[in-house]
C-alpha positions as CSV (number, residue, x, y, z in Angstrom):
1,X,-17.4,227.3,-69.9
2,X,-14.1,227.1,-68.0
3,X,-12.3,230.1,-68.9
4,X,-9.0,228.1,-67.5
5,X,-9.0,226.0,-70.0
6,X,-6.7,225.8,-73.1
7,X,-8.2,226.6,-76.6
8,X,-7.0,224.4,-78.9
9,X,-8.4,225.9,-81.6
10,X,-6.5,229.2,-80.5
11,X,-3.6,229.4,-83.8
12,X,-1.5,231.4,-81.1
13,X,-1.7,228.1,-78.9
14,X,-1.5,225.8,-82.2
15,X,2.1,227.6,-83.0
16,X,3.8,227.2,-79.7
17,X,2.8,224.2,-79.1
18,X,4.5,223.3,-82.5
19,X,7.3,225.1,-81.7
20,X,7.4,222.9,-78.1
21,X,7.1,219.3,-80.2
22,X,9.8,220.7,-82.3
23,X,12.3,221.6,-80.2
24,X,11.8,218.5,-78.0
25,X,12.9,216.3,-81.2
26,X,15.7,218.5,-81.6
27,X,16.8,217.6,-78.4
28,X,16.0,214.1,-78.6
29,X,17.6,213.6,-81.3
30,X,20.8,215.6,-80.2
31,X,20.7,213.4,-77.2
32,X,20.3,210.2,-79.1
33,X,23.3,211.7,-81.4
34,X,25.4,212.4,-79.0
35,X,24.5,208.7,-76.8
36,X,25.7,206.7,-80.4
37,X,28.9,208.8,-80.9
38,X,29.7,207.9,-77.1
39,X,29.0,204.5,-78.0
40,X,30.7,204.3,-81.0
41,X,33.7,205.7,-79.4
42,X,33.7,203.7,-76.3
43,X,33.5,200.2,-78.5
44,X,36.8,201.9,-80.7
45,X,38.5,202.1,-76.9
46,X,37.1,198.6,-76.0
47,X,38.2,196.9,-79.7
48,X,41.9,198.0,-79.5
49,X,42.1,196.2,-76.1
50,X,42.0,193.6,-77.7
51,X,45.2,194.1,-79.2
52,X,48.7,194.0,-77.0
53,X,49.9,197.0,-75.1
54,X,52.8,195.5,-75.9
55,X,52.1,196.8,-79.5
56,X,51.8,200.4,-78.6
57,X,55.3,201.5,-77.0
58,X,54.4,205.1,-76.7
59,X,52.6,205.7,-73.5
60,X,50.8,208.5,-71.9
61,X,53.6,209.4,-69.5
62,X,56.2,209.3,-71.5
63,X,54.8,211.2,-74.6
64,X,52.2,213.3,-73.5
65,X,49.9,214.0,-76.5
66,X,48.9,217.4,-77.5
67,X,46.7,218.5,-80.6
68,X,49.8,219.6,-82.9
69,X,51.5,216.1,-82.5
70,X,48.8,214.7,-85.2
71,X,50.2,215.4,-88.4
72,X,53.9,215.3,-87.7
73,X,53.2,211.4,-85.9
74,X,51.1,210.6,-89.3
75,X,54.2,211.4,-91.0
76,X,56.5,209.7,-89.0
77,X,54.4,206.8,-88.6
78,X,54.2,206.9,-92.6
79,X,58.4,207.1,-93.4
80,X,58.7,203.7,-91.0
81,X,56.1,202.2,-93.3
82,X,57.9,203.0,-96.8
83,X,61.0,201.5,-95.0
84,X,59.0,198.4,-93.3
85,X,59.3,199.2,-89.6
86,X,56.0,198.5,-89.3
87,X,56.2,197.6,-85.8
88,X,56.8,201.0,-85.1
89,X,54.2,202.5,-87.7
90,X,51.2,200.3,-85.6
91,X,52.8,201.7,-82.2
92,X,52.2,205.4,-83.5
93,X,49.0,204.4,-85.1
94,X,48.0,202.9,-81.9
95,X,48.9,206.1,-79.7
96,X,47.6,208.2,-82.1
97,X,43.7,206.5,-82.4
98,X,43.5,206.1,-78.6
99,X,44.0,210.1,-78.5
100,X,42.2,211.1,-81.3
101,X,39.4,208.6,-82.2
102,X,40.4,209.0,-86.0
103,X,38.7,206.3,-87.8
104,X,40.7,207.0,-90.8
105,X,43.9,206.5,-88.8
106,X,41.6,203.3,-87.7
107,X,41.3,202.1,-91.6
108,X,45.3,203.0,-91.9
109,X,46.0,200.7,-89.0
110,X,44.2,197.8,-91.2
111,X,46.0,198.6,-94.2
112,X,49.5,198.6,-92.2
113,X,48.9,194.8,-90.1
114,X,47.4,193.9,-93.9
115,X,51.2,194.8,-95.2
116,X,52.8,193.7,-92.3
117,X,51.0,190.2,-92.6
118,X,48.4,190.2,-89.8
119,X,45.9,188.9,-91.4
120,X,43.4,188.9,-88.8
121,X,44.5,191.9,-86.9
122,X,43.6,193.5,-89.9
123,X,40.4,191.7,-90.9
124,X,39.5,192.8,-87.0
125,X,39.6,196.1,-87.7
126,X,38.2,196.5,-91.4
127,X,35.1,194.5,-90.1
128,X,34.6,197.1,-87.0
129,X,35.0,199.4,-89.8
130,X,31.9,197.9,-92.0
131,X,29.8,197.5,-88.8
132,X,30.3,201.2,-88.3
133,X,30.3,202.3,-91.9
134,X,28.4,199.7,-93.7
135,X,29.0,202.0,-97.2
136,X,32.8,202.5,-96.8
137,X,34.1,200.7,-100.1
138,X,37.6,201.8,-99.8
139,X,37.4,199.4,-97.0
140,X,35.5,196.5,-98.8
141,X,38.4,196.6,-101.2
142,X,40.7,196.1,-98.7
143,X,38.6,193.2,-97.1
144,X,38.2,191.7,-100.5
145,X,42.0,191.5,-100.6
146,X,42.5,190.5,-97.2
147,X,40.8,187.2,-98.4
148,X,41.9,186.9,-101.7
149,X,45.8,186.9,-99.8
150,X,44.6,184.3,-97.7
151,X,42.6,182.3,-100.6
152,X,39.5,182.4,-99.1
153,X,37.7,182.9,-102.3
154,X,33.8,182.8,-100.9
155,X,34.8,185.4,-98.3
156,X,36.3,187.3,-101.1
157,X,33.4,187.2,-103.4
158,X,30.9,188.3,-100.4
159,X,32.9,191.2,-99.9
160,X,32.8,191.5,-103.7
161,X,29.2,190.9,-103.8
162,X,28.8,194.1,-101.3
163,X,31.0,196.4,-103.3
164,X,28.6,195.7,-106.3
165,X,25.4,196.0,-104.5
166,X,26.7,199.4,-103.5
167,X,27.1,200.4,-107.3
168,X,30.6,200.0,-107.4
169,X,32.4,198.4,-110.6
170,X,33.7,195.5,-110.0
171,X,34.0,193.9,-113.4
172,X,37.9,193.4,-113.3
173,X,37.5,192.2,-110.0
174,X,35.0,189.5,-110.9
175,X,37.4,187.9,-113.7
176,X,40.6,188.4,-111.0
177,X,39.1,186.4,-108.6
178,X,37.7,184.0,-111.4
179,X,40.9,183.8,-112.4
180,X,42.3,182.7,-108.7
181,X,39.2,180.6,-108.2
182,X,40.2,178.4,-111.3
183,X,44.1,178.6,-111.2
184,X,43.6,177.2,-107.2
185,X,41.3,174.3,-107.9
186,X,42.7,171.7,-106.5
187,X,39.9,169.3,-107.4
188,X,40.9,170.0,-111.4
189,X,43.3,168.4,-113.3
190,X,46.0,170.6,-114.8
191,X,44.4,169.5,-119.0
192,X,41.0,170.7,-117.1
193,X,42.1,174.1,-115.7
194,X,44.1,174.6,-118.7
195,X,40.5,174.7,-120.4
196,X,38.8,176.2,-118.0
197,X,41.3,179.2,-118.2
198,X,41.4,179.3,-121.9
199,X,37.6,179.7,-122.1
200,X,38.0,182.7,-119.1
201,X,40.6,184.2,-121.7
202,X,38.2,184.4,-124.3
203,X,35.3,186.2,-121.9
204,X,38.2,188.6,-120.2
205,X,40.9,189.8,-122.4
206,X,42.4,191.7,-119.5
207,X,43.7,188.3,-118.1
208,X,46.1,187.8,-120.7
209,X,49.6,188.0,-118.8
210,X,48.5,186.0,-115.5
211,X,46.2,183.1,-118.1
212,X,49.1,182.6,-120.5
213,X,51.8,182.6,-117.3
214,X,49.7,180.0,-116.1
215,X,49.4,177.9,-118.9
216,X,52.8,177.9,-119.8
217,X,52.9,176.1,-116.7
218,X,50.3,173.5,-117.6
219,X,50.4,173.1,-120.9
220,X,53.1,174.7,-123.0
221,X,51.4,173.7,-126.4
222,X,48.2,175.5,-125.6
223,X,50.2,178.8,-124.3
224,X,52.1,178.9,-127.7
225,X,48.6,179.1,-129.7
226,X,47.5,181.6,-127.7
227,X,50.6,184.2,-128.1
228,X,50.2,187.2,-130.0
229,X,52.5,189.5,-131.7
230,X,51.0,192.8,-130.5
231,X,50.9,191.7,-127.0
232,X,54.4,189.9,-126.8
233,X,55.5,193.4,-124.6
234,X,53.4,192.0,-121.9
235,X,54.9,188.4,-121.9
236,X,59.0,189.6,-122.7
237,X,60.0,188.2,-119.5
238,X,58.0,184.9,-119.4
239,X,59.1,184.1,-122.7
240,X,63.0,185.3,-121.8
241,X,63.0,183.1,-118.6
242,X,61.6,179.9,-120.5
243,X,63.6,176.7,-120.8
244,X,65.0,175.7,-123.8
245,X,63.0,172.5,-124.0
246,X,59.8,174.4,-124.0
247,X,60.2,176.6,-126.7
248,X,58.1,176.0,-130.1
249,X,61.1,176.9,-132.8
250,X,58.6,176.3,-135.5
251,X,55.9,178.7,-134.1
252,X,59.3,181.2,-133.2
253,X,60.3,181.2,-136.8
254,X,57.0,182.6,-138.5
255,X,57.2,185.1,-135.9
256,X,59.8,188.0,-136.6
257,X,59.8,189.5,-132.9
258,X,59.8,186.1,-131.5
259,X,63.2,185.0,-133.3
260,X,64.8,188.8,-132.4
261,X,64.3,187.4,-128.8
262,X,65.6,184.3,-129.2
263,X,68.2,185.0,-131.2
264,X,69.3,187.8,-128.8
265,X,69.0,184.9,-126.1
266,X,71.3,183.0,-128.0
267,X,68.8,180.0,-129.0
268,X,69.3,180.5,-132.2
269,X,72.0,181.2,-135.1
270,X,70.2,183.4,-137.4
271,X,68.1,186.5,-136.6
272,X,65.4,188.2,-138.2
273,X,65.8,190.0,-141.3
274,X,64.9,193.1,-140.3
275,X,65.5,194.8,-137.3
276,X,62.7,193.8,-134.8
277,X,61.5,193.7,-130.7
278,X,61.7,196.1,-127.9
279,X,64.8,198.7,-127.7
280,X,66.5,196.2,-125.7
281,X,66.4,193.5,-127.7
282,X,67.7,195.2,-130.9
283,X,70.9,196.3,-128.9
284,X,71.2,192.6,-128.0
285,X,70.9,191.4,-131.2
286,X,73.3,194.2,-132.9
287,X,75.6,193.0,-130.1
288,X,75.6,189.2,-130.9
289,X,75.9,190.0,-134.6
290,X,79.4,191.8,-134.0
291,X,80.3,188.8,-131.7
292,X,79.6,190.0,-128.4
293,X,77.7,187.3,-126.3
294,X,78.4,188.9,-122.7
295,X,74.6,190.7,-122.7
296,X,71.6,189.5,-121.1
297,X,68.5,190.9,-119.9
298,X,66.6,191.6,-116.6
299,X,63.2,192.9,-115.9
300,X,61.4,194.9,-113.5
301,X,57.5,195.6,-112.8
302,X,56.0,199.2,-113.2
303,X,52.6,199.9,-111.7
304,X,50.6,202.3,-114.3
305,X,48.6,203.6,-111.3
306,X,50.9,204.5,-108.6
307,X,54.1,204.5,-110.5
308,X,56.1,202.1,-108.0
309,X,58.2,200.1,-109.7
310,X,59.1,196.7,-108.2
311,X,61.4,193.7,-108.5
312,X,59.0,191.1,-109.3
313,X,55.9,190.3,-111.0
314,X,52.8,191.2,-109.4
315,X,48.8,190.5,-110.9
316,X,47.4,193.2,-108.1
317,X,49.9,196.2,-107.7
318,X,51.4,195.3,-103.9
319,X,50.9,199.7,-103.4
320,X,47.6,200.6,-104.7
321,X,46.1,196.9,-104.8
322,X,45.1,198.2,-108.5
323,X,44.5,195.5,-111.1
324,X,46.1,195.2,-114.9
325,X,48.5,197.8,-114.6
326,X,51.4,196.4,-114.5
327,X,54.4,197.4,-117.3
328,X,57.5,195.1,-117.8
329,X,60.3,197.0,-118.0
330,X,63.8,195.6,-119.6
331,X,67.1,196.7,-119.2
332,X,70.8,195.1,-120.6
333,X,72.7,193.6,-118.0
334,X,76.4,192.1,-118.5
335,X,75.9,188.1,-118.1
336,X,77.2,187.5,-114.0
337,X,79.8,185.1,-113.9
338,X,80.1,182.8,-110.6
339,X,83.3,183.3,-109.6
340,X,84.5,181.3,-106.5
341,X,87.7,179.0,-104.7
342,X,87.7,175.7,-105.1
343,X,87.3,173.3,-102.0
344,X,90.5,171.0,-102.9
């Protein structure tokens, strides 16, 4: 028997060569980790070419980036947003990812071109994002939204589709962009949406402001049989902004907070008997009663989630894209008067 031989029955032999197989997947697999970072990395470099140098002002030589520059960029990049530069956020943005191969600071990019209206700048980028990071559902939301700006509804309901198969609830989601789906039919009839979005009114009470909005646009009847007292808050400044011609006076009459607005409108020349409404409209109505008529109202839009407040109505908060949280807000405003010279 050759003596030279290995024993491979020897447990001694058995162990190290165990040890050897292991530590030679450990180092393929370090290899084969650090191969797919490179990769990865070198496809972020070779996906922002695509994108203008134009668009990134800050260059190498003039700015020369060191590690501590991060944060305080990030921040100034951020204060340009709040105040719309965004041409100068995505400039920062642009010098800060080719420096520090952030793909957060990659996903922020998105969300600034979504804001600044380029659309497929930032659908670019949030589908380099899914190819990387198929489980990111920050960034599906984002996608979903992308889409839904741009009314591409099956688009929207794939991403949709994805957020769900990754256990994500997406219930208020589903009747929004039912909701959008039925309001931008074209191929219905207005008496055929108007059905369409009563029976999705019934299945999702959470649609009440945007359904009702939108049939008071098609069919003022059918809005009118649909309003309730308790939820009137949620409808002040619809029903404060409608034309005369469309208001129901006989529905408005067996409805006490419904003839406290209109009265404090100045549509009609008896109030309710009691004190009724929002603060607002009390004050207007204890105002009318001791003759002054000068008082109107205007309105602005709170979002629940985030807290911003905005100048106009929104169905998705325009800050933290949530759904169903927005709060009308009224305030007492003297009646503007246009004042101006006369041409002869």
């Amino acid at each position: 028997m050759n003596t030279f031989l290995p024993n491979y029955y020897d447990p001694v032999f058995s162990i190290v060569l165990i040890v050897l197989i292991a530590v030679a997947v450990a180092l393929v697999t370090h290899a084969w980790g650090v191969y797919r970072k490179e990769k990865l990395s070198k496809s972020l470099y070779s996906f922002l070419d695509k994108f203008d140098s134009v668009s990134c002002s800050l260059e190498e030589e003039d700015v020369p980036f060191e590690e501590g520059m991060a944060k305080p960029l990030l921040l100034l990049a951020k204060a340009f947003e709040q105040s719309g530069n965004y041409a100068k956020t995505i400039s920062i943005c642009l010098y800060l990812i080719r420096h520090t191969r952030d793909d957060e600071l990659l996903i922020y990019l998105g969300k600034v071109y979504l804001r600044a209206g380029f659309y497929q700048r930032a659908e670019e980028i949030f589908l380099e994002i899914i190819r990387r990071r198929p489980r990111r559902s920050d960034v599906l939301i984002q996608l979903e939204y992308l889409y839904e700006s741009l009314h591409d509804y099956p688009k929207a309901r794939e991403a949709l589709d994805a957020l769900a198969a990754q256990g994500e609830e997406t219930e208020a989601l589903d009747e929004h962009l039912r909701f959008l789906e039925v309001r931008d039919d074209k191929t219905l009839r207005p008496p055929e949406k108007a059905r369409h979005l009563e029976a999705l009114l019934g299945e999702a009470p959470r649609l009440y402001r945007p359904v009702i909005q939108e049939l008071f646009r098609l069919d003022t009847q059918r809005a009118w049989r649909h309003l309730r007292a308790e939820r009137l808050p949620e409808l002040i400044d619809t029903l404060w902004f409608l034309p005369p011609a469309q208001l129901q006076l006989d529905i408005i009459a067996r409805k006490p907070a419904l003839t406290a607005l209109y009265y404090a409108r100045g549509d009609l020349e008896e109030g309710p008997k009691e004190e009724t409404g929002s603060f607002a409209v009390k004050l207007l109505c204890a105002a009318r009663r001791g003759g002054y008529v000068g008082g109107t109202m205007s309105f602005a839009y709170l979002c629940t989630g985030c807290k911003q407040s905005f100048p106009v109505s929104f169905v998705r908060c325009p800050n933290c894209l949530a759904l169903n949280t927005l709060k009308v807000e009224e305030q007492i405003v003297p009646i503007q008067t246009q004042v101006g010279d006369s041409l002869l």
